[in-house]
Steps between C-alpha positions, in 0.01 A plus 500: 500500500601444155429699198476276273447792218821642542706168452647240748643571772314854576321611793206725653518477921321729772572494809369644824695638784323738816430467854130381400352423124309840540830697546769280283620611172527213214777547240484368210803383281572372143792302464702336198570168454834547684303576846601896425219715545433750255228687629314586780283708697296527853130555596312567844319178530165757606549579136461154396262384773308877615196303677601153546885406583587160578487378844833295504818446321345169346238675404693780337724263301193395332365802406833619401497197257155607344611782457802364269233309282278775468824719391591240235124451396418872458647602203797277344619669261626849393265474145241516719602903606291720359597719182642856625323664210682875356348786689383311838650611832507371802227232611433300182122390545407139389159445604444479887891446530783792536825499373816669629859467355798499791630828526811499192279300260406642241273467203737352244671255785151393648374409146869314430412314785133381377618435185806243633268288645723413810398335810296732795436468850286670669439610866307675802720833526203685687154520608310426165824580227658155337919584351607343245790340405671393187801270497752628179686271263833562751320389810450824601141604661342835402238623682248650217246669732183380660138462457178553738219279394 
């Protein structure tokens, strides 16, 4: 699927692969306009479906494509991160929604990132917590951290 935000030619995909949609894993990928993937990462789809998997590999394609719009509907860009304010630690607290930075990011790099106001995409990387990803002027893809709601 494209996304559009980053420029032409880039692209969020997720695919499924398991013995059954209850027991696949789904990878998803980010990949430059050159077809070279620059990031990626794998779920348990009982993560992304706990109650309710699809029944069919038809059936899985289309959630898997919902759940690429939802990722490039949620939040769309890295402005909208909150503010790491001096002295917090930790979980920053935003109303009902929790925010974690990725392990190595720290406060001066997560606020460089909100301030650049780069491209995000965000996904299903557990249960009930959303990761977030910010493309960099290089092409590069950062992880930032990720947020329960």
């Amino acid at each position: 699927m494209a996304w559009a935000r980053a420029g032409a030619g880039y692209l969020v995909e997720a695919v499924a692969d398991g013995p059954t949609c209850q027991k696949a894993v789904i990878v998803h990928v980010v990949r430059r306009p050159d077809g070279a993937p620059v990031w990626s990462d794998v779920v348990l789809a009982e993560w992304r479906f706990p109650d309710d998997a699809p029944r069919d590999g038809a059936a899985m394609e289309k959630a898997l494509a919902q759940m690429l719009v939802e990722g490039l509907r949620s939040i769309t860009g890295s402005e909208q991160l909150p503010e790491w304010k001096q002295g917090e630690e930790g979980a920053l607290r935003r109303g009902d929604t929790v925010w974690y930075a990725e392990t190595g990011v720290e406060r001066a790099a997560w606020n460089a990132l909100r301030m650049a106001k780069r491209p995000v995409f965000t996904y299903l990387q557990g249960t009930e917590s959303i990761g977030v990803l910010v493309l960099a002027l290089d092409g590069s893809v950062t992880k930032a951290g990720y947020f329960v709601p």
